[in-house]
C-alpha positions as CSV (number, residue, x, y, z in Angstrom):
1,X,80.7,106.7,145.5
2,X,79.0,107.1,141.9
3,X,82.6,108.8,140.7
4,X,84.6,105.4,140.6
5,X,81.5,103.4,139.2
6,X,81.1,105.8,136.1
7,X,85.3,106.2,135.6
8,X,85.1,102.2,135.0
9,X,83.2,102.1,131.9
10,X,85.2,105.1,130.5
11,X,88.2,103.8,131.2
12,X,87.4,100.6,129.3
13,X,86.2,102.3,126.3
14,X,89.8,104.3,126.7
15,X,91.2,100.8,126.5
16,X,89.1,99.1,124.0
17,X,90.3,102.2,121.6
18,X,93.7,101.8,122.4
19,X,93.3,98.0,121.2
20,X,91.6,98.6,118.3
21,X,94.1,101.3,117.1
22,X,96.8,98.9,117.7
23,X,95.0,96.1,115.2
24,X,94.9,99.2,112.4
25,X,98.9,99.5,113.4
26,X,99.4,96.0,113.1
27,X,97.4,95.8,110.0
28,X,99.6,98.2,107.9
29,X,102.4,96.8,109.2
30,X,101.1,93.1,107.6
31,X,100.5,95.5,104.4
32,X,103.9,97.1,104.3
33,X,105.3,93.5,104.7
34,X,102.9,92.1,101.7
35,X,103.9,94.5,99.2
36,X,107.3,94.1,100.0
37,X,106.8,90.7,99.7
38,X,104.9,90.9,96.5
39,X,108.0,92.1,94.3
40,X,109.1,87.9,94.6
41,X,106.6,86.0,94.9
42,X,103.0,86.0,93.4
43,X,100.2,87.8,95.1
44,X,98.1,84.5,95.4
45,X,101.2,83.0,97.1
46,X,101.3,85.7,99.6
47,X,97.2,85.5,100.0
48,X,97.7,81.7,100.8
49,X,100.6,82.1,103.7
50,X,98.0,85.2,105.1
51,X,95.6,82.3,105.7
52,X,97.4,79.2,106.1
53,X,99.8,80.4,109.1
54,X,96.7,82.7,110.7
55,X,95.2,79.4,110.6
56,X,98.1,77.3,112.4
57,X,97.8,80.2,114.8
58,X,94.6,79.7,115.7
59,X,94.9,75.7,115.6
60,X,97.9,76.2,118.3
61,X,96.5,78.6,120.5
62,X,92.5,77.9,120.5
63,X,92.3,73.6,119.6
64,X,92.9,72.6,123.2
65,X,90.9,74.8,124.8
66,X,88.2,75.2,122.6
67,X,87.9,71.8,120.8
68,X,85.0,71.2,118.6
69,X,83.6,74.0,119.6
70,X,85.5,75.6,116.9
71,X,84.1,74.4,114.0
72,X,80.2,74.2,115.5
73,X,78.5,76.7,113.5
74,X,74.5,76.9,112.8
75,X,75.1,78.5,109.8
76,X,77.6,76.6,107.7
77,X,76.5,78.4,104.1
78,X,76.7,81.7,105.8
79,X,79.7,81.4,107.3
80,X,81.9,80.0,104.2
81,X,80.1,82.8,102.0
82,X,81.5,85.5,104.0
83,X,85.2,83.7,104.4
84,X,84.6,84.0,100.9
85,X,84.3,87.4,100.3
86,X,86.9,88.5,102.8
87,X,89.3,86.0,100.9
88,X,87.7,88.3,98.0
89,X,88.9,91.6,99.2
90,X,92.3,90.4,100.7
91,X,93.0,88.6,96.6
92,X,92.1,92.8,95.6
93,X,94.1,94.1,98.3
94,X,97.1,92.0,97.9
95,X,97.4,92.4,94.1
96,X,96.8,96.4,94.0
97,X,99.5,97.1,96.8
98,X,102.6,95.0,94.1
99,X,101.6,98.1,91.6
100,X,100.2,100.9,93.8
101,X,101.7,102.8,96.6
102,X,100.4,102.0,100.2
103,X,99.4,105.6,100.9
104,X,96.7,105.6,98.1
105,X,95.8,102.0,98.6
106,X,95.0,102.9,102.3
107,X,93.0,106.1,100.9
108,X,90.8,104.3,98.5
109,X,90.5,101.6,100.7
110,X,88.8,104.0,102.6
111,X,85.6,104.0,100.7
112,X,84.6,100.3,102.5
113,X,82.0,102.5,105.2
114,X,80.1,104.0,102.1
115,X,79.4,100.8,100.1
116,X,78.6,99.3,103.6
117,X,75.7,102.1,103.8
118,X,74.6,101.2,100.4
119,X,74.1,97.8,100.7
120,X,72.9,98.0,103.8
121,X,69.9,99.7,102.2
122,X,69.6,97.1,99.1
123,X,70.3,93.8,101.3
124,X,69.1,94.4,104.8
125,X,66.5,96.8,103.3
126,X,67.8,99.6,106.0
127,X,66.4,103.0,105.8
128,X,69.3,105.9,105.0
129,X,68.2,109.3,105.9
130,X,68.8,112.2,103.1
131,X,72.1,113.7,105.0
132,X,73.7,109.9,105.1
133,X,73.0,109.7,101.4
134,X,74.3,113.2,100.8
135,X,77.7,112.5,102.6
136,X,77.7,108.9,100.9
137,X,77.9,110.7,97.4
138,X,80.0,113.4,98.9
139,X,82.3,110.5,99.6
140,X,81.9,108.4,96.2
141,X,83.7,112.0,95.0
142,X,86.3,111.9,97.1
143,X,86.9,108.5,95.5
144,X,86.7,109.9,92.0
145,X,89.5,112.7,93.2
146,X,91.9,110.2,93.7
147,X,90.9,108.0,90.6
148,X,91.1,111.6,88.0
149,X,89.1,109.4,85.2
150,X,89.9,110.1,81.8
151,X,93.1,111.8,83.1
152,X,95.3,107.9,82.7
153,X,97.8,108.8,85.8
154,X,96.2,106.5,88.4
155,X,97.5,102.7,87.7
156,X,95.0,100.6,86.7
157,X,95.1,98.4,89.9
158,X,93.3,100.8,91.6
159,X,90.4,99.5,90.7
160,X,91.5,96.4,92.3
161,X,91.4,98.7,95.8
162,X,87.8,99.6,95.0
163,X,86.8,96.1,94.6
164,X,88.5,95.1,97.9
165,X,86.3,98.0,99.2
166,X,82.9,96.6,97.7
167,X,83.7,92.6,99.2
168,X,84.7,94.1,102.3
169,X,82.0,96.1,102.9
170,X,79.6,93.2,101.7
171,X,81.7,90.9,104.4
172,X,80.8,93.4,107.0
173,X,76.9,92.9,106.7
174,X,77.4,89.5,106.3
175,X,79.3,89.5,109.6
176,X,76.1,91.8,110.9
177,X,73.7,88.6,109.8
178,X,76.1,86.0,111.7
179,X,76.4,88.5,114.7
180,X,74.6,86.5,117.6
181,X,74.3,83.2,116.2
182,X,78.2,82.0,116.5
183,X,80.7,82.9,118.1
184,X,83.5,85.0,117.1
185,X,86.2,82.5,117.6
186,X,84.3,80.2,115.5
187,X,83.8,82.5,112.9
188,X,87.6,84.0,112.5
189,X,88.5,80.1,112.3
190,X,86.1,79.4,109.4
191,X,87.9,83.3,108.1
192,X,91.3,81.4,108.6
193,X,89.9,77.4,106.9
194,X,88.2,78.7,104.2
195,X,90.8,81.2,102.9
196,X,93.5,78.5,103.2
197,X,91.3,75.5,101.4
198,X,90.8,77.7,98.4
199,X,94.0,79.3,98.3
200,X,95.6,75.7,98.8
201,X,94.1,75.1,95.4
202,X,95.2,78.3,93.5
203,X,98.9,78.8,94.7
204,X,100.4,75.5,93.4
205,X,99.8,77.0,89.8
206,X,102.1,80.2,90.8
207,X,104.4,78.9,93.6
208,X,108.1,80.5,93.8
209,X,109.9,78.1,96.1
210,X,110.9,80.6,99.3
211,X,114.1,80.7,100.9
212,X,114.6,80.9,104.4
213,X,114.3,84.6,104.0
214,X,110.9,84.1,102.2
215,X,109.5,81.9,104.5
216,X,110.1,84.1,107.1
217,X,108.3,87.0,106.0
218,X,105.2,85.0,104.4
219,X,105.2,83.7,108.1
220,X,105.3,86.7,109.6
221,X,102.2,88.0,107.2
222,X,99.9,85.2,108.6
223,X,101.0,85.6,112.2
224,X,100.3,89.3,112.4
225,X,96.8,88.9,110.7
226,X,95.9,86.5,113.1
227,X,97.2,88.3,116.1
228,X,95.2,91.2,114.4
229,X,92.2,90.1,114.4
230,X,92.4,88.5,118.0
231,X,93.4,92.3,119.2
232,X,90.2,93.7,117.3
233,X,88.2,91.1,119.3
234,X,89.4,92.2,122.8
235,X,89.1,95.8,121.9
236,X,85.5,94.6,121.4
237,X,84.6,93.3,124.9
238,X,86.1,96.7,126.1
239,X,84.2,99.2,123.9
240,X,81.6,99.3,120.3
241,X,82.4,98.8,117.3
242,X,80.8,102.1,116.2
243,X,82.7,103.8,119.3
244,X,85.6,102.0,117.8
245,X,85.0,102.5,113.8
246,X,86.2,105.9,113.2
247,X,89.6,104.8,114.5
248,X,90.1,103.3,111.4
249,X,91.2,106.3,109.6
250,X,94.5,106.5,111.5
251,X,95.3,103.7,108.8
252,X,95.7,107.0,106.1
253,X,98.4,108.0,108.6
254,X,100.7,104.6,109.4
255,X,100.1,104.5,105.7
256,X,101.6,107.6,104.7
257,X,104.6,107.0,107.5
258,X,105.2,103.6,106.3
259,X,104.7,104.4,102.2
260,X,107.1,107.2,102.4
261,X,110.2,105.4,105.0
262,X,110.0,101.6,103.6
263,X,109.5,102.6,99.7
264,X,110.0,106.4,99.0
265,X,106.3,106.9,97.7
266,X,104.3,109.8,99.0
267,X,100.9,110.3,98.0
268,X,100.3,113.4,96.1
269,X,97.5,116.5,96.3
270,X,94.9,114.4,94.9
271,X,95.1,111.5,96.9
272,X,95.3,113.8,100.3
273,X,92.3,115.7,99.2
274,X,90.2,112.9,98.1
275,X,91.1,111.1,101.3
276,X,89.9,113.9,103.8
277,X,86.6,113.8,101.7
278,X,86.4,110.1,102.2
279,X,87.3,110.1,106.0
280,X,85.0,113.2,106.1
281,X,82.1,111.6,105.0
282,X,82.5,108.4,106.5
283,X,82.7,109.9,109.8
284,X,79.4,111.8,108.8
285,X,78.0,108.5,108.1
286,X,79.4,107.0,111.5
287,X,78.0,109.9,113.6
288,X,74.0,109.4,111.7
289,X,74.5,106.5,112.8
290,X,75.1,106.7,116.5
291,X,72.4,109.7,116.2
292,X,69.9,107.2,114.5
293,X,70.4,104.0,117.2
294,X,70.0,106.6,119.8
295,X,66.2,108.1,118.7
């Protein structure tokens, strides 16, 4: 009798990972879409319809059932301060993939889980073990293989990738300090409201009037965001997020598909070989990490 009550749990897990890879598919496919996107119309633009229709998404779907509720938060600063910084890294993001390819984008974007295990030392005063900081400088050099300094091949927007990579790893603790005191619904609709209020402010200064065509796709980029992030939730009640986490590499692969089939770009030996450090390390980091909750 014990067989079918321990298959269960596994089975879920099986399912939760299943989920969450399809976010990270869905994802690139929003970032394929973006950069496309981005050759006609501004990146701020394109960052304002990634809020504003994940927003009329949510309003649709979750209003009538969830009501107020929605908005109730206990910690209003909290919660606009990390809307912020996520509307931080997708302004990076965004602007990097109209000059970079989507294959090295994805790779440096890869470097998120080591700035999250640095600032989780500096902010929520955690305690990183000499192997985590060996593999979390192990990774930094993965990050410098890809940038060759001094070298003046890698386009400057790079830079923009590691910037996404610092305000979304500093979104992720935030989202650790919120974890517990709202709910998640409420906090991906305060994700959705503030990036639209502030982006409804910035894109009147660089609007290109769409066509049909362009209102289409800009729709499309909010809608699959949205749906993303309610896929990343469910995969959530079915498994952890560290069981989860080191799923998020397969992104380096859909990357690399998608880079090479919708624009011709391939990423070269560098970029593969600072990306398997990367992924390396951060799946160092990920497994201290399960070792460490478990002692």
């Amino acid at each position: 009798m014990s067989a079918p009550s321990n298959s269960l749990p596994i089975a879920q897990s099986y399912q939760g990972i299943l989920l969450y890879c399809t976010a990270i598919f869905l994802f690139v496919c929003m970032d394929s879409i973006v950069k496309y996107t981005a050759q006609f119309y501004d990146p701020s633009q394109v960052v304002w319809a990634r809020y504003f229709f994940h927003m009329v998404l949510m309003t649709l779907f979750l209003a009538p059932s969830q009501g107020m509720k929605l908005i109730r938060t206990s910690n209003l600063k909290l919660q606009v301060f990390r809307s912020m910084l996520l509307l931080g890294a997708t302004i990076c993001f965004f602007t990097a993939l109209k000059y970079v390819p989507l294959a090295d984008a994805g790779a440096m974007g890869s470097t998120s889980p080591l700035f999250v295990t640095v600032l989780s030392v500096l902010i929520l005063k955690e305690k990183v073990s000499f192997r985590r900081w060996s593999a979390v400088i192990i990774g930094f050099m993965g990050a410098l293989i890809i940038l060759r300094p001094g070298l003046g091949i890698v386009h400057p927007a790079m830079f923009l990738v590691v910037g996404m990579s610092v305000f979304y790893a500093s979104y992720q603790i935030a989202t650790r300090k919120l974890a517990g005191i709202d709910s998640s619904v409420t906090t991906l609709f305060y994700t959705a409201l503030v990036g639209t209020v502030v982006m409804s402010i910035v894109a009147p200064f660089v609007w290109t009037a769409p066509d049909a065509k362009g209102w289409g796709l800009l729709a499309v980029i909010g809608l699959i965001g949205g749906v993303s992030h309610f896929v990343i939730i469910k995969a959530f009640s079915y498994t952890s997020a560290s069981t989860a986490a080191p799923f998020s590499y397969t992104q380096l692969i859909w990357t690399a598909i998608f880079g090479y089939f919708a624009f011709g770009d391939l990423p070269d030996q560098y970029t593969i070989l600072g990306a398997i450090v990367i992924v390396a390390s951060g799946l160092y980091i990920l497994y201290r990490e399960r070792v460490r909750k478990h002692t």
